[in-house]
C-alpha positions in Angstrom: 15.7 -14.8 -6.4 13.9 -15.0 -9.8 10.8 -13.1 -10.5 8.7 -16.4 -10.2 9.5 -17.4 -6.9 9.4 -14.1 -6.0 5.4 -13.7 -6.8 5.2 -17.6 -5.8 6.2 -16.1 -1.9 4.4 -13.1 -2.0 2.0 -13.4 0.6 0.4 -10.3 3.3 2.7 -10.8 6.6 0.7 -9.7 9.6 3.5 -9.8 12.6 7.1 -8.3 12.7 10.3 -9.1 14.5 10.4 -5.1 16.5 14.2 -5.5 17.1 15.0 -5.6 13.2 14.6 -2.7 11.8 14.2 -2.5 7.6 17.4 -1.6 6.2 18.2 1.5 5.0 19.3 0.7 1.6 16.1 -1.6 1.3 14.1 1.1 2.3 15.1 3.3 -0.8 14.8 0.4 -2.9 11.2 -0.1 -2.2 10.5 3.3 -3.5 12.5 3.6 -6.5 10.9 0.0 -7.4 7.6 2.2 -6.5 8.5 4.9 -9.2 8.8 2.2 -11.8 5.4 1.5 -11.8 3.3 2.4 -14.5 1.3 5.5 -14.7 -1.5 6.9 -17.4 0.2 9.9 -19.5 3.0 9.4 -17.4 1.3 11.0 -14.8 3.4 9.8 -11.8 0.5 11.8 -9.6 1.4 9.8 -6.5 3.3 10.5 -3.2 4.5 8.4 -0.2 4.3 8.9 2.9 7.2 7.3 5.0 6.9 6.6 8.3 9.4 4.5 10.4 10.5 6.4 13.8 8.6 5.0 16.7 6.5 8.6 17.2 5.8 8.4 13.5 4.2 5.0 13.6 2.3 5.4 16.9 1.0 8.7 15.5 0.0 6.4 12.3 -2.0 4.0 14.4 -3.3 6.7 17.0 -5.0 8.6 14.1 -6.6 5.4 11.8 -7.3 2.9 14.8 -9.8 2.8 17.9 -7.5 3.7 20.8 -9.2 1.3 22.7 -8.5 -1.6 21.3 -4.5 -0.6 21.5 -4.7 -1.4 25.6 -5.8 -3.9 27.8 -8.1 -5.8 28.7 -8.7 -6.6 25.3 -6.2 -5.6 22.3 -7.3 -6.5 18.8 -5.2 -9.3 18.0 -4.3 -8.1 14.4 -3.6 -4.8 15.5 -0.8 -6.0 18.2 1.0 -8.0 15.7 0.8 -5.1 13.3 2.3 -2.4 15.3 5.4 -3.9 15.6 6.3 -3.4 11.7 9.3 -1.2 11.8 8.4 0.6 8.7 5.2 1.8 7.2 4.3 3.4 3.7 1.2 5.2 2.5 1.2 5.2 -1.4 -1.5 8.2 -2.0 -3.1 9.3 -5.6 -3.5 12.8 -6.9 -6.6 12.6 -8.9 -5.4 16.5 -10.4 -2.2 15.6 -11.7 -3.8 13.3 -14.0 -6.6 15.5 -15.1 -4.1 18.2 -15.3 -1.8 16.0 -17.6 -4.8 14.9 -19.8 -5.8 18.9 -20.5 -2.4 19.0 -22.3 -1.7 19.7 -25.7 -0.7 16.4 -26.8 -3.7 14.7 -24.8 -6.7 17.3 -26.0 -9.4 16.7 -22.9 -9.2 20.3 -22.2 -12.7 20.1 -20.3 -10.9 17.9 -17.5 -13.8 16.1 -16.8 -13.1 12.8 -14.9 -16.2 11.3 -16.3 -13.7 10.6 -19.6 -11.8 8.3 -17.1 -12.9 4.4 -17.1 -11.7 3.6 -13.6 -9.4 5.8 -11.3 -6.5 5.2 -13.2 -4.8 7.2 -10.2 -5.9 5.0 -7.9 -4.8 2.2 -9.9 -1.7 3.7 -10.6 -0.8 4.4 -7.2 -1.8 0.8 -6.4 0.4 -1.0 -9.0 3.3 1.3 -6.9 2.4 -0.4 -3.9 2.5 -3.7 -5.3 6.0 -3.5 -6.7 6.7 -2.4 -3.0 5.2 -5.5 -1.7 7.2 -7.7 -4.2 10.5 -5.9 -3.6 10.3 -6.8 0.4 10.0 -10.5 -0.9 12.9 -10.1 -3.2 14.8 -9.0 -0.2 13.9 -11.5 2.1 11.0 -9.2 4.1 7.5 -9.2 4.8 5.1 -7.1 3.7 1.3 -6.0 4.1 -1.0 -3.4 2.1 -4.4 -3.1 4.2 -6.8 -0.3 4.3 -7.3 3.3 5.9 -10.8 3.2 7.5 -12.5 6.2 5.7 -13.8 8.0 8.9 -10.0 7.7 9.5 -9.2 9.8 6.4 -9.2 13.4 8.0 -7.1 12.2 11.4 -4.5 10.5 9.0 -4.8 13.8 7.4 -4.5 16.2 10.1 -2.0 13.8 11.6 0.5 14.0 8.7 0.0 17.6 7.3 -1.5 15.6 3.9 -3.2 18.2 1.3 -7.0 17.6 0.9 -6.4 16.5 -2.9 -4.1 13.6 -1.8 -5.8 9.8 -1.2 -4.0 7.6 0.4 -5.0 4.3 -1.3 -3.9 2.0 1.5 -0.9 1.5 3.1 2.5 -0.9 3.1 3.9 -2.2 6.5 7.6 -3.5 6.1 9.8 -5.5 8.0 11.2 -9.1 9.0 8.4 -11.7 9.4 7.7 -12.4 13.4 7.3 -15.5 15.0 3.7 -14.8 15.6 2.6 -14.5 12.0 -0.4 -16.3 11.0 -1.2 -17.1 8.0 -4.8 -15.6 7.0 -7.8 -18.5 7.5 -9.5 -17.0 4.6 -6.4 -19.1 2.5 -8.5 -22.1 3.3 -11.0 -21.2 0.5 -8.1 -22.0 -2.2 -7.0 -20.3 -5.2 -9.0 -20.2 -7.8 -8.3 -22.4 -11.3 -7.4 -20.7 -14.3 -10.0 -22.0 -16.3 -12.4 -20.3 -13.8 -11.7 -17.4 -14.2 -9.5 -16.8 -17.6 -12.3 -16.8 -20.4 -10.1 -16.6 -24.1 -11.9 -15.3 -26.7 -15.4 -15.3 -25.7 -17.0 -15.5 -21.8 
């Protein structure tokens, strides 16, 4: 598939066929794409946590959902339809390994103080991994998601997963083969906006 039709498809799939597992081979793929992405200094302070066993993925959900809305009488739509991915990844950040890596010699900020930083470049790093991840399912004829941990979620997912305190998990990627349930998101209806609305060359 070329790269433009790839980005042209790439769209968050919110329900999964449970019987079709994500290929091994795929699988890898997706995170060695992951390790391509850029990182500041190199960095590369990310980790992934893969989860694709049925225990796994219902300890996933256990620890960052309300267990009540997994059972009758009334499941959360968007939860049943996600549950069903076969595969899930969390791409986390290491804020350390890039202030550790910018106190080097050939970097100077020996004070590692992360006011120096712009934005969290490790947070941006780790979620430029996730979105090579998300492309690479389309290339490959998948779906893909990346939605949010809840943050009073953070220290279940945590004790959950054995995840050290200094690791974030900026989100995570459910995998797998489109389902026949999948809806596409209503707020699509508010369009895409123009270039010239939001590109601004030379001057605002």
């Amino acid at each position: 598939m070329e790269f433009s039709e790839v980005v042209r498809r790439r769209r968050m799939v919110r329900d999964y066929d449970p019987d079709r597992p994500v290929p091994a081979d795929v699988r890898e793929r997706l995170l060695a794409h992951a390790l391509r992405a850029p990182s500041a200094g190199f960095s590369q302070g990310w980790a992934f946590l893969v989860l694709e066993t049925p225990e796994e993925r219902e300890r996933f959900w256990t620890a960052t959902t309300d267990s009540a809305v997994t059972h009758p009488p009334s499941p959360d739509p968007w939860l049943v339809r996600m549950r069903r991915a076969p595969l899930l990844i969390v791409p986390m950040s290491d804020k350390s390994a890039y202030l550790d890596r910018y106190a080097e010699p050939d970097k100077g900020w020996t004070d590692r103080d992360e006011a120096r930083w712009p934005v969290p470049y490790w947070d941006v790093d780790a979620g430029m991994a996730a979105l090579l991840m998300l492309l690479t399912a389309v290339d490959d004829g998948l779906g893909a998601c990346f939605f949010g941990i809840p943050p009073e979620r953070l220290d279940a997912f945590r004790a959950a997963f054995g995840v050290p305190e200094g690791f974030r998990p900026v989100g995570c990627v459910s995998v797998g083969y489109p389902g026949s349930d999948d809806r596409r998101s209503p707020s699509l209806r508010r369009g895409r906006r123009p270039v010239e609305e939001v590109v601004h060359r030379g001057s605002w």
